[in-house]
Every structure is written in structure tokens, then in C-alpha cells.
C-alpha positions in Angstrom: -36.4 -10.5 -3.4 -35.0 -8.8 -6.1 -32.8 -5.7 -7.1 -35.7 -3.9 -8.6 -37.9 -5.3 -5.8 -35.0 -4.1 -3.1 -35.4 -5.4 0.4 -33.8 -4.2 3.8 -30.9 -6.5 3.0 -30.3 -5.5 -0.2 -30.6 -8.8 -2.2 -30.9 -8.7 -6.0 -31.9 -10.6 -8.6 -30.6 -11.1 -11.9 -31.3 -8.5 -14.5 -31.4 -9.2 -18.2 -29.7 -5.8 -19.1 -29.2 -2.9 -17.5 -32.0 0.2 -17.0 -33.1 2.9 -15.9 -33.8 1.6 -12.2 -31.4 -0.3 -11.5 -28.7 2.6 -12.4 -30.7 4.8 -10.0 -30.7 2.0 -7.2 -26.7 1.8 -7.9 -26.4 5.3 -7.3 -28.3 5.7 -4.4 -26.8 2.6 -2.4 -23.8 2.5 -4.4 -22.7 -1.7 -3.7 -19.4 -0.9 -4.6 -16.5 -3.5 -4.1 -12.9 -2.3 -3.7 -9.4 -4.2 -3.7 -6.7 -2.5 -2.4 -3.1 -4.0 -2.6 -0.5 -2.4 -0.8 3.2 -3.1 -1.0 6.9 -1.6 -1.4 8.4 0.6 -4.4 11.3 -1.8 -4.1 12.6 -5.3 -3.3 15.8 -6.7 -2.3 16.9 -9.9 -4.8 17.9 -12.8 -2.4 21.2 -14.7 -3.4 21.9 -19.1 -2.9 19.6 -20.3 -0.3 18.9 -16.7 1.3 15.4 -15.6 1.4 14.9 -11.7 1.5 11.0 -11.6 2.0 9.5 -8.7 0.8 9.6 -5.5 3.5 6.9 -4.2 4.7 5.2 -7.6 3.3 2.6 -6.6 0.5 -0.9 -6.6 2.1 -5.0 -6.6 0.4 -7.8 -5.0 1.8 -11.3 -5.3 0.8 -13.0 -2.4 1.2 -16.9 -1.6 0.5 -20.5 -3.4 0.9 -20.5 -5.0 -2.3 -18.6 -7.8 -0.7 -21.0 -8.6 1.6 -23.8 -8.6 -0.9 -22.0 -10.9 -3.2 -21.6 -13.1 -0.2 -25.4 -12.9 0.5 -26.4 -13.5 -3.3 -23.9 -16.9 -3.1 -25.7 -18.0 0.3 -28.8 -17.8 -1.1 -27.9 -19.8 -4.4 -27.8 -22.7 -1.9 -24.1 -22.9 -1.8 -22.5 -24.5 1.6 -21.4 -22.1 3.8 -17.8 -22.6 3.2 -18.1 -22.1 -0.5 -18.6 -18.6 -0.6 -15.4 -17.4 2.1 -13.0 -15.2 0.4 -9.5 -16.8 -0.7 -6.6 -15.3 -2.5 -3.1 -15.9 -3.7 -0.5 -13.3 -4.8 2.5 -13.9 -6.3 4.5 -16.8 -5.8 3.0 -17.1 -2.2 0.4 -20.4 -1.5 -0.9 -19.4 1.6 -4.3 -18.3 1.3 -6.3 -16.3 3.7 -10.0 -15.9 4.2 -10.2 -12.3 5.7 -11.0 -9.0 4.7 -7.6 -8.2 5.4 -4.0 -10.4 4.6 -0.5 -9.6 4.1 1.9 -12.3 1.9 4.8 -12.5 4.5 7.0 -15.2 2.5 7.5 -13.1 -1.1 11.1 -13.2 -2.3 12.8 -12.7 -5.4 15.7 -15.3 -6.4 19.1 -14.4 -7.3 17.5 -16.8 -10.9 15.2 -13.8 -12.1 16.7 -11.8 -14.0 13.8 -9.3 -14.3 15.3 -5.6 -13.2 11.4 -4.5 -12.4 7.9 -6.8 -12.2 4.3 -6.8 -10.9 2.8 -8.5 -8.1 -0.6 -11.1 -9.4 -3.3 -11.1 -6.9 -5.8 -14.1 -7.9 -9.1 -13.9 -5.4 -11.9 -16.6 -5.7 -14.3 -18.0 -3.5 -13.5 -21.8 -2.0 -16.4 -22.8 -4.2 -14.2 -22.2 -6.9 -16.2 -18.6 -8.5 -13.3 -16.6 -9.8 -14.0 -12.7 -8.6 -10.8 -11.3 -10.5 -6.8 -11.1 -11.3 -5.4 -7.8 -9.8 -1.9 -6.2 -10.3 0.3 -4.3 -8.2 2.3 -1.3 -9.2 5.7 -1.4 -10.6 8.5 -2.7 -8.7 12.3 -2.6 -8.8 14.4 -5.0 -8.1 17.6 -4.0 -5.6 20.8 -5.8 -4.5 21.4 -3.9 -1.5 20.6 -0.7 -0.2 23.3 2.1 -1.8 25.6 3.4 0.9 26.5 5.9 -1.6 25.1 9.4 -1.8 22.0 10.1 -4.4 21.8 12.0 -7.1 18.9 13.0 -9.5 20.1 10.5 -11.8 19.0 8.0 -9.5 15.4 9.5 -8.6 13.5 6.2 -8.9 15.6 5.1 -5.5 15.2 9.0 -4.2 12.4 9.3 -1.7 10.1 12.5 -3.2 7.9 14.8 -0.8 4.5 13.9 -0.8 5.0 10.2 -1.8 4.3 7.6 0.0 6.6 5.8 2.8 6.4 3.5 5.0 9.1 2.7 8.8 10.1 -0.4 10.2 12.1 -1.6 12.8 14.4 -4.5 12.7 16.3 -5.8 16.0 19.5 -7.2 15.0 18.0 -7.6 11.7 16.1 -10.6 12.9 12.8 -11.2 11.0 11.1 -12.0 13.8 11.8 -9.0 15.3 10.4 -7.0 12.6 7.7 -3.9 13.7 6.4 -1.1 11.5 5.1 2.2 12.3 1.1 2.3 11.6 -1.8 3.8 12.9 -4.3 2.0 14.9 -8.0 3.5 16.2 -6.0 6.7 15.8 -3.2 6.2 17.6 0.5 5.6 16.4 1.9 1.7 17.3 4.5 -0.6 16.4 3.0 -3.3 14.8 4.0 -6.7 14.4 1.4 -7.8 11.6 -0.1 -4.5 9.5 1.9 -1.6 8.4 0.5 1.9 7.6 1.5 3.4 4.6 2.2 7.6 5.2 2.4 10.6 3.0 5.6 12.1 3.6 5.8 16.4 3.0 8.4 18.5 3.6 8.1 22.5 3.3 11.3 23.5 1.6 10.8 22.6 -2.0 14.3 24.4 -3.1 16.4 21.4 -1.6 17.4 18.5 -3.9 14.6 19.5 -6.2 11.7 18.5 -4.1 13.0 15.2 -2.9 13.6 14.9 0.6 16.9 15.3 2.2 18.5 14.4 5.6 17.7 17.2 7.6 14.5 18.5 6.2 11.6 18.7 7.9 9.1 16.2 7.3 5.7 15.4 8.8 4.6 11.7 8.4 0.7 11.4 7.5 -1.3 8.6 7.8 -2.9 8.2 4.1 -6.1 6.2 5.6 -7.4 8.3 8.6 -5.3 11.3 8.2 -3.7 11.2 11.5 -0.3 12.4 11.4 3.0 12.8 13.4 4.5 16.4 14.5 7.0 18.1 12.0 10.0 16.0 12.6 13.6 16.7 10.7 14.8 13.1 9.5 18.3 12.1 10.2 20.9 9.2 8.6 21.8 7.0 10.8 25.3 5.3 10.7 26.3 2.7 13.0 23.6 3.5 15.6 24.3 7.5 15.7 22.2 10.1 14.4 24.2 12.2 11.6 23.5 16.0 12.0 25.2 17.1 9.3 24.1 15.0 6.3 21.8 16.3 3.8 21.8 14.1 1.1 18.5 12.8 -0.5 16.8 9.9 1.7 17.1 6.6 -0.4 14.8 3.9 -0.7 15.8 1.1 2.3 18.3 3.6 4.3 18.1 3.6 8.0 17.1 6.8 9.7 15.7 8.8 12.6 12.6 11.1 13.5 13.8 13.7 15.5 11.2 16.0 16.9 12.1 19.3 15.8 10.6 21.1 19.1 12.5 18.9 21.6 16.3 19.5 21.5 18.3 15.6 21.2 14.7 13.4 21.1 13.8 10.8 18.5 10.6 8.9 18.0 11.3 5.5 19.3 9.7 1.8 19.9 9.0 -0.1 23.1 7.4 -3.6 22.4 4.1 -2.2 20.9 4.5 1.6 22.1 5.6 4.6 20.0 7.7 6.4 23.0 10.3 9.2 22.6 13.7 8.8 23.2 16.6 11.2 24.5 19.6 10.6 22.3 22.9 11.4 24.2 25.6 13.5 22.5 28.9 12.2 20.9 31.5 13.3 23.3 34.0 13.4 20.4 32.1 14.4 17.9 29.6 16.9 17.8 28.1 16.2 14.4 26.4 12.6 16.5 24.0 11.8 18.7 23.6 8.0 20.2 20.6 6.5 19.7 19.1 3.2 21.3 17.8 0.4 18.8 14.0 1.4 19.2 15.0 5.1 17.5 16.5 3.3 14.1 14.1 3.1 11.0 14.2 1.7 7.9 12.8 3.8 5.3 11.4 2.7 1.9 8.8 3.9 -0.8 5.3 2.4 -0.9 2.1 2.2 -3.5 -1.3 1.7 -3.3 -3.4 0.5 -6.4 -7.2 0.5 -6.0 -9.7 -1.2 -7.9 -13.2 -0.5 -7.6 -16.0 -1.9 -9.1 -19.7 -3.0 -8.9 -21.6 -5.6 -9.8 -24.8 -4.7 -8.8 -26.1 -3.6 -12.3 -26.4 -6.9 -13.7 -26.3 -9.4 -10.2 -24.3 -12.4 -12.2 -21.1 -12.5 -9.8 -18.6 -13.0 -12.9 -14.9 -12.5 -13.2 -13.4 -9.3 -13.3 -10.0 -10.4 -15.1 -8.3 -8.5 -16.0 -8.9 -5.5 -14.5 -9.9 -2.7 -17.3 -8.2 0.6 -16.0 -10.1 3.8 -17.2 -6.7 6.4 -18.4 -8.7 8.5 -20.8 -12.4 10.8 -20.7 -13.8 12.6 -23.0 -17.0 13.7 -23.5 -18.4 14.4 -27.3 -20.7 17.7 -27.4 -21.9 19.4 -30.6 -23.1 16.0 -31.9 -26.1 15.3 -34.3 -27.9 12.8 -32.5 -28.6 14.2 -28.8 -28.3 10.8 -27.4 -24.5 10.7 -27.7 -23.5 14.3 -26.8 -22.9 12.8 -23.4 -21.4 10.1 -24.5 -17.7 9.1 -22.8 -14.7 7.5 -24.7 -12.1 5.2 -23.0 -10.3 3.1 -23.6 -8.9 -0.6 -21.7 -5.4 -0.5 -20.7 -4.6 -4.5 -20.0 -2.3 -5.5 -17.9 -0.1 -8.2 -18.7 0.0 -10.9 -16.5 3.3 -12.3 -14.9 
């Protein structure tokens, strides 16, 4: 059955051009396929035999029916079964995964590159061997360390701004292993050990540091996928396992911190195992300015993107490589024009992305 000939499955076959129809039928059941690579702002350099993998790891979702269509068109081309499962590879990483969702856990920079800022490459083709496209991350900095020192504006691309995106881990005696991150699953808030959720982070009071957010601002923590969000919550730097109370320098890209709830004097948001608990700090004795927290209540912060691509190739039905990726940065639309077919015609223009 065929794309003009649609059935309940929604098969297609090919078209020689595009028409009419078959731009109504897109727009009606609108087969879209979308790749979505998430990852960090930032990444520690590793030094001699050291590997600093990449935290929160960068992850790919697939997103949208078109995938399943292009399965089904492959299937019915009288490819094996195995021939049509998703594969990708990003980066330096060789591990491939078949799944509409992965995350590249071994990424790591060597103390060799000398690049101060690069892209992550994600290559995604079928075990047949059909290419479906090359995809690239947003820009990403290369760090020693995390500073210890305080931020200025001069610094903003390590500043953490309000209404970016962030995303929290936990580390136990910085142990891999051990590593869990705040996300968001069937609507409730979990530390997970294998997906992270990347969060909009706002803060009301735009007259500190310039809109970038500060140790004891208030900031609520939204989930940028389902919209579920934390209570307000004023974030606190945490040194040596105690909650300052009287810093309010900008947050930095990698710094440990704490979510104190702002309602409920002396608790922080906290891990058990898998649970998102809260936790009673106890105060400094000696100093009033510090509160004690437990392991569970520390947080790394850093600065996340997400880049989406989105695409369809139900217009034509010919699976083909999309590589690379055109990116749309200009519209216009012409009016006052002669010939009344191109009044409504758009201008853009291909921004190519090198590859690495």
C-alpha cells in the first residue's frame, strides 16, 4: 500500500516528486522523526592515564512516529529483521546501542587535545548498514578543574544564568560507580543511576549578579520534559560537607551545592538509594554561618544543552541520509512580488556544521 493509497499502518510508497497530496497527508499525520542529544556545557580534561568521563554522560533520544515507519518501510523491503534495529556511535565512544534511548558513559577528553571548546559527532545507521544521518552537539568547553575561586561576569560562560538549563548529581566519595542524578520519572523526582533529567533553573530576583544565579537565591528546579518541578528552594555552597549561609557568589559550572527548602527552616533535598528524601541539617556549634549536611544533601551542579533535530521523510519515502544536518537560522517571506506564485516564497539558508 502506498503513501497516496494510505493504510491503517501507514505504509508508503515511493513518490517521484513531491505534490499536492502527499504534503496534505504530511500534515495531517505529520511522520516526523526527532533526535535529541543531550549532554553537559562543560567537560573536565583528564591528565596521564586518568579518565574523567563525561558528567552527566551525554544521552540520545528518539522521539516521534517517523521512526517506526521507517522501520516498517525497511521490513517490508525484505530486509532480515536485524537489519533494520537502530545503532549509533558518538564521539570517540564504540559501544553501540539499539534503543530509543542511550547515554555514552565512557567519553573523555585527554590531557593530548589541545582544543579549548569542540562538538560531540553522533553517527546513527541501521545494522544493515543504511546511514540515517550525522548529528552535532552544542558547544562545549573544555575545563581543568572546577574554580574554587569566586566568579565574576568576566567569566559568564562558567556562570550558571537563570532560566538555563542544569542538571544535579550525586557522587559518593567521588566514586563512579556511585554516581546518581536528580531526574524525573512517571512524574516523580528520583535518583537515578542510568538517565539524568535536564531542568530549567529560575530565580525571581533579576537585580543580583546580573541575572545569573547566586548562592542564596531562590531557585525552583523544572523539569524541561514534563514540566514537573521542585518547590522554591534557595541554593547553598557547600564546603567540606557544610552548607555556607553566607555566600552569595554566582553558582559555577561543576560546584557542589545544596537545595534547601526555603519553607522548612535547616532542611535540604537529599538521596537515599533511589529516593529523593529531605534531610535536617544540624547547626555548626561554632559557627553560625554552617549547617552539617549528610552525603545524600551534596550536589554537583553543571550547565546542560539540548539540540533537536527534526525531520521527515515521508514526502518522498526513499530512507536517505540526512548528513549533515541543514539548520534553518533565517525566514523571510517575499510579498509585493510579480509573479503570485513566489509571494509566499521562504528564503534560508544551510548553516553546515563542521564535522570533528
Amino acid at each position: 500500500s502506498g503513501w497516496l493509497n494510505r493504510d491503517k499502518r501507514g505504509f508508503c510508497s515511493s513518490l517521484p516528486r513531491v505534490t499536492r497530496e502527499s504534503v496534505r497527508q504530511y500534515l495531517q499525520f505529520r511522520p516526523d522523526q526527532s533526535v535529541l542529544i543531550l549532554h553537559a556545557k562543560v567537560a573536565q580534561k583528564s591528565y596521564g592515564n586518568e579518565k574523567r568521563f563525561f558528567c552527566p554522560p551525554p544521552c540520545v533520544y528518539l522521539c516521534g512516529p517517523g521512526w517506526n515507519l521507517r522501520q516498517e518501510h525497511l521490513k517490508g523491503s525484505g530486509l532480515s529483521e536485524s537489519s533494520h534495529h537502530l545503532c549509533g556511535y558518538m564521539g570517540l565512544d564504540s559501544s553501540p546501542g539499539s534503543q530509543m534511548f542511550a547515554c555514552a558513559k565512557t567519553l573523555y577528553i585527554s590531557d593530548t587535545d589541545k582544543r579549548k571548546h569542540f562538538r560531540l559527532l553522533l553517527r546513527l545507521f541501521h545494522n544493515g548498514g543504511q546511514q540515517i544521518g550525522s548529528f552535532q552537539s552544542g558547544l562545549i568547553k573544555v575545563i581543568s578543574k572546577p574554580s574554587q575561586k569566586r566568579q565574576s561576569m568576566k567569566n559568564a560562560d562558567l556562570c550558571i544564568s537563570s532560566g538555563s538549563r542544569v542538571s544535579l548529581f550525586n557522587r559518593l566519595r567521588s566514586q563512579t560507580v556511585s554516581t546518581r542524578y536528580l531526574a524525573v520519572e512517571g512524574g516523580a523526582f528520583v535518583a537515578s543511576a542510568r538517565q539524568w533529567t535536564a531542568f530549567t533553573a529560575d530565580h525571581s530576583d533579576y537585580s543580583v549578579c546580573e541575572s545569573y544565579i547566586c548562592y542564596g537565591c531562590v531557585v525552583q528546579l523544572v523539569c524541561t520534559d514534563s514540566g514537573v518541578a521542585l518547590p522554591p528552594m534557595v541554593i547553598r555552597k557547600v564546603n567540606k560537607q557544610h552548607a555556607c549561609l553566607d555566600v552569595d557568589e554566582p553558582v559555577s559550572q561543576l560546584h557542589k551545592c545544596a537545595l534547601q527548602f526555603r519553607d522548612s527552616k535547616h532542611m535540604y533535598l537529599c538521596l537515599s538509594n533511589e529516593k529523593i528524601l529531605q534531610y535536617q541539617a544540624s547547626p555548626c556549634p561554632k559557627e553560625s554561618s554552617r549547617e552539617l549536611l549528610n552525603d545524600g544533601s551534596c550536589w554537583t551542579i553543571i550547565g546542560t544543552e539540548i539540540m533537536e533535530y527534526t525531520f521527515s521523510e515521508s514526502l518522498t519515502c526513499r530512507p536517505s541520509t540526512i548528513s549533515p544536518v541543514p539548520v534553518i537560522n533565517g525566514l523571510e517571506v517575499r510579498q509585493n512580488c510579480s509573479d503570485r506564485r513566489s509571494c509566499f516564497s521562504i528564503m534560508y539558508q544551510w548553516k553546515i556544521l563542521d564535522d570533528l
